[in-house]
C-alpha positions in Angstrom: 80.0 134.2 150.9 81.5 131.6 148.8 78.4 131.9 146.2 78.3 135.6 146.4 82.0 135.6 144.8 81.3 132.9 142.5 77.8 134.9 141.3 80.7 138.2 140.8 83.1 136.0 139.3 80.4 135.0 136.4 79.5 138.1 136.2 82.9 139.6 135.4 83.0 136.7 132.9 80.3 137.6 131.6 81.0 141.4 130.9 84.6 140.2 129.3 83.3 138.0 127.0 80.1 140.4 125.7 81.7 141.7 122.8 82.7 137.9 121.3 78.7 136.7 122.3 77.3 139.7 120.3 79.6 138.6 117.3 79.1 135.0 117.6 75.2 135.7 117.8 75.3 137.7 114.7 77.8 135.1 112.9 75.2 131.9 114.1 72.3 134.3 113.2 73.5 134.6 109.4 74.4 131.0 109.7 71.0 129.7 110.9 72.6 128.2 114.0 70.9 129.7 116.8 70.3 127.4 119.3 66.7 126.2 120.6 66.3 127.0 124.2 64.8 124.8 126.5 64.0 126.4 130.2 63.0 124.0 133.3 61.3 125.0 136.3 59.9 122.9 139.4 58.5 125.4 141.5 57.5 129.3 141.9 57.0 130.1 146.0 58.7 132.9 148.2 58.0 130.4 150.7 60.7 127.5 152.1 63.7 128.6 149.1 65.5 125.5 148.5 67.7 124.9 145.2 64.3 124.1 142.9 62.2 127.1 144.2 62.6 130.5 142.8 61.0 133.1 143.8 57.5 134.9 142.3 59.4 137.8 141.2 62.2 136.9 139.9 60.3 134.1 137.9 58.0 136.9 136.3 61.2 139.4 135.8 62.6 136.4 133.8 59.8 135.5 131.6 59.0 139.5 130.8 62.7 139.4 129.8 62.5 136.5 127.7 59.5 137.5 125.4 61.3 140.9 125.1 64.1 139.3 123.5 63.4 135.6 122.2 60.3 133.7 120.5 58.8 131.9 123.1 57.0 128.8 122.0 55.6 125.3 122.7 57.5 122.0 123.4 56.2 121.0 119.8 57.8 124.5 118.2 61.2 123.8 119.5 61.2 120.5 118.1 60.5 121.5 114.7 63.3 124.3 114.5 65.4 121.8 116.1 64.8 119.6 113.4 64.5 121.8 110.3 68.6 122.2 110.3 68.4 125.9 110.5 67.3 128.6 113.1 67.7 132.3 112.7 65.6 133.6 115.7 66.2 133.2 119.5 64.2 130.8 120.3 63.1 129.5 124.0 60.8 127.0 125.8 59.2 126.8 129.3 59.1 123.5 131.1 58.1 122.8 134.5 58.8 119.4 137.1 57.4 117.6 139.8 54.0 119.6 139.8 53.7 122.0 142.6 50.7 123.2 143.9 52.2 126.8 144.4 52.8 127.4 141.1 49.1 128.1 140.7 49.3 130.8 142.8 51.0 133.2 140.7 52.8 131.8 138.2 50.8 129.4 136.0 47.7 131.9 135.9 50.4 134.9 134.8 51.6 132.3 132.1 48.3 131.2 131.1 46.9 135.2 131.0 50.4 136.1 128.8 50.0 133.1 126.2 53.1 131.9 127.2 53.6 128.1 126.2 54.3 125.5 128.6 54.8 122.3 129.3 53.9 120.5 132.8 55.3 117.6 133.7 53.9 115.7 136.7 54.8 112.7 138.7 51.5 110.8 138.3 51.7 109.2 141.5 51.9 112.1 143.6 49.4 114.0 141.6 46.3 111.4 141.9 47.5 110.7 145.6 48.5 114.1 147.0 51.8 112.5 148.7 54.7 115.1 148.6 57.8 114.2 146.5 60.3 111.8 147.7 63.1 114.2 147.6 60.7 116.8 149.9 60.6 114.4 152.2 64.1 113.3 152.0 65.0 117.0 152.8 62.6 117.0 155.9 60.2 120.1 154.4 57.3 118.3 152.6 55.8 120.3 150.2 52.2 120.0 148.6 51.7 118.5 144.9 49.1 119.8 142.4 45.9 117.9 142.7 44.3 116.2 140.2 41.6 119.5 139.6 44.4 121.5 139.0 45.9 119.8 136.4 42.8 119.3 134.9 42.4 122.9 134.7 45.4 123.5 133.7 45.1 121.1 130.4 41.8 122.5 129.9 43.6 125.9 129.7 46.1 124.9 127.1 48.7 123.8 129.7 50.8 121.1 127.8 50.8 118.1 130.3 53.6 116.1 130.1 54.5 112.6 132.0 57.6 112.5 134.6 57.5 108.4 135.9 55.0 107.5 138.2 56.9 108.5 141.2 60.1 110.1 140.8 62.8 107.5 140.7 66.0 107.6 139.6 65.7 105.8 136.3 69.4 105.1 136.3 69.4 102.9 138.9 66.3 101.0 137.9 67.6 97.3 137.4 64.0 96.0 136.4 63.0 96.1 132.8 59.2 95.7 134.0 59.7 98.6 136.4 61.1 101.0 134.2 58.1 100.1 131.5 55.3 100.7 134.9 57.4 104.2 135.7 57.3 105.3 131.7 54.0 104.2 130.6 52.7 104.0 133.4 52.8 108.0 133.8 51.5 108.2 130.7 48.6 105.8 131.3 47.4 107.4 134.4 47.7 110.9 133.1 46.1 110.3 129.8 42.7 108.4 131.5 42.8 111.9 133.9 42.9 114.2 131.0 41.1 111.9 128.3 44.2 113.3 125.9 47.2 112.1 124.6 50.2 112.9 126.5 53.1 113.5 124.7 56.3 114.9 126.6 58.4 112.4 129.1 61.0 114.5 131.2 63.3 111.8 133.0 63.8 112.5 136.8 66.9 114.3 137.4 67.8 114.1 134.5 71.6 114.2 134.3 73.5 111.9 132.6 73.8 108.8 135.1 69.8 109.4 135.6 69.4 108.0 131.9 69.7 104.7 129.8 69.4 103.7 126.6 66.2 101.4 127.5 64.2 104.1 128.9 64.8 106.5 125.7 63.9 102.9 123.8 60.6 102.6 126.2 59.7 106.1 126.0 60.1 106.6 121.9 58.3 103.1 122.0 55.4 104.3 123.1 54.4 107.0 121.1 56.0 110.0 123.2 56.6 112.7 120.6 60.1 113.7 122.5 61.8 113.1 126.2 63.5 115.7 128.1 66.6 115.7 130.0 68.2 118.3 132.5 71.8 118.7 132.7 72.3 122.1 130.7 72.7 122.2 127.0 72.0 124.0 124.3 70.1 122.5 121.4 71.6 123.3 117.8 69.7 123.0 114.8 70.3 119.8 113.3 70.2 118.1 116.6 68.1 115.3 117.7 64.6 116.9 118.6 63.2 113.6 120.4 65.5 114.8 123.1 65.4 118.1 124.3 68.2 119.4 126.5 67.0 121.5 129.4 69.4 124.7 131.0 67.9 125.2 134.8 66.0 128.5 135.5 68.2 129.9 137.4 67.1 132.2 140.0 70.5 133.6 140.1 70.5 136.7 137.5 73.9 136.2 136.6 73.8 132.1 135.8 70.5 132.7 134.4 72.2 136.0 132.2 75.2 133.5 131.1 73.1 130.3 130.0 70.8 133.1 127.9 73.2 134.7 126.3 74.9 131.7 124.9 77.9 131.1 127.0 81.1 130.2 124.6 82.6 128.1 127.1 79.3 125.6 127.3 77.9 125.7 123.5 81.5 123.8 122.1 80.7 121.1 125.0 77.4 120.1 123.9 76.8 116.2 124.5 75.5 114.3 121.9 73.1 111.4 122.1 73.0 108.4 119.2 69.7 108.2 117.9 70.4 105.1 116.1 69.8 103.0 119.1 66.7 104.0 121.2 64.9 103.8 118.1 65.9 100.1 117.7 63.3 98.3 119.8 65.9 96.1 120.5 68.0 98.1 122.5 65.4 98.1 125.5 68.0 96.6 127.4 69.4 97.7 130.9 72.8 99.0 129.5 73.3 103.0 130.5 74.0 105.3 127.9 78.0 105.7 128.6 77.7 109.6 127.4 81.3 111.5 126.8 81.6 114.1 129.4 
């Protein structure tokens, strides 16, 4: 009940403040600030719902919405308009976590069919030893990973396969240098010697602000990553830092989903900054978390 009235209560929101988003989309349009989109998905099943499972339809009602209305392009795309300084187009992503063997169903083969761009990224560990997630079986409903065939396929398809940590800690709280290096390369390692091909996208676990230190952005850019990915819902300007791309969940609520894509004005004025001068420093592959301003 308490959901349904919030979902209303955006929604109202939402109608209110239409007239201002269509402005300030025209004003940031003739400005070349429109902001690079970045979408994250874990997994598409109308089987057990939890809070990372949306449904088959709903995912596909989303993405037919999205290329109506947005340029939808690779990992490596965003990056560039993120870094050029200027962006007139919408402009949106598609990302994917974990690796879940039901998204092969439906929705990767729909994606692949549609030339939509994606990137994958897996938990290594899980893939290569078909043990569910941690946090599957921390919820009591294991849940099966993609094999190793299925990636495979997937890459072969033109599937962007990214690394996501060996298996699925919380970075944050890593207190070992050694074991955040074996979780961050480590990934990479094991999925590069399945694929025979670079891999060039990290997406940190989580991925919310505690989940993330300075040392593994240091490790990650380090080792030849071409960006990292993070997940607390932001928007990413033009101008911004593209080695870190700031994810918005897809929501499988129309009405979150509706006010993240149409450029909410309450959340674009609190976007969270991250100093590129350090992780770039090989030096600061130290232990000491990223205090970012909330």
């Amino acid at each position: 009940m308490f959901d349904t009235y919030k979902s209303q209560m955006l929604g109202l929101y939402y109608l209110a403040t239409l007239p201002q988003r269509r402005q300030a989309a025209q004003e940031r349009q003739a400005a070349g600030r429109v902001p690079i989109m970045s979408l994250l998905y874990h997994r598409v099943a109308n089987v057990h719902p939890n809070t990372w499972t949306i449904g088959w339809e709903r995912f596909r009602y989303q993405m037919e919405w999205l290329s109506e209305r947005f340029d939808v392009v690779s990992l490596a795309e965003a990056q560039q308009r993120i870094a050029a300084g200027e962006n007139t187009r919408p402009t949106v992503c598609i990302t994917f976590d974990d690796g879940y063997a039901e998204n092969c169903d439906k929705a990767i083969p729909w994606l692949i069919e549609h030339k939509i761009p994606v990137t994958y990224f897996v938990t290594s560990d899980n893939i290569l030893s078909g043990r569910p997630f941690p946090h599957d079986v921390a919820a009591n409903c294991p849940l099966q990973p993609n094999t190793a065939a299925q990636i495979q396929a997937m890459a072969e398809a033109g599937i962007e396969i990214g690394a996501h940590t060996r298996t699925h800690p919380d970075l944050g709280r890593v207190t070992c240098l050694d074991e955040l290096t074996e979780e961050i390369i480590g990934s990479k390692q094991d999925l590069e010697a399945l694929l025979d091909k670079p891999v060039k996208y990290f997406a940190f676990p989580y991925g919310l602000h505690q989940n993330m230190t300075i040392a593994g952005f240091s490790i990650a850019y380090q080792a030849g990553f071409s960006g990292v990915c993070s997940a607390y819902g932001a928007y990413n300007m033009p101008g911004n830092d593209s080695f870190h791309i700031q994810r918005i969940h897809g929501d499988p609520q129309w009405s979150r989903f509706l006010n993240w894509m149409t450029v909410d004005p309450r959340k674009i004025y609190k976007q969270i900054p991250f100093n590129p001068g350090n992780y770039r420093d090989s030096s600061s592959a130290s232990l000491e978390r990223h205090e970012f301003p909330h």
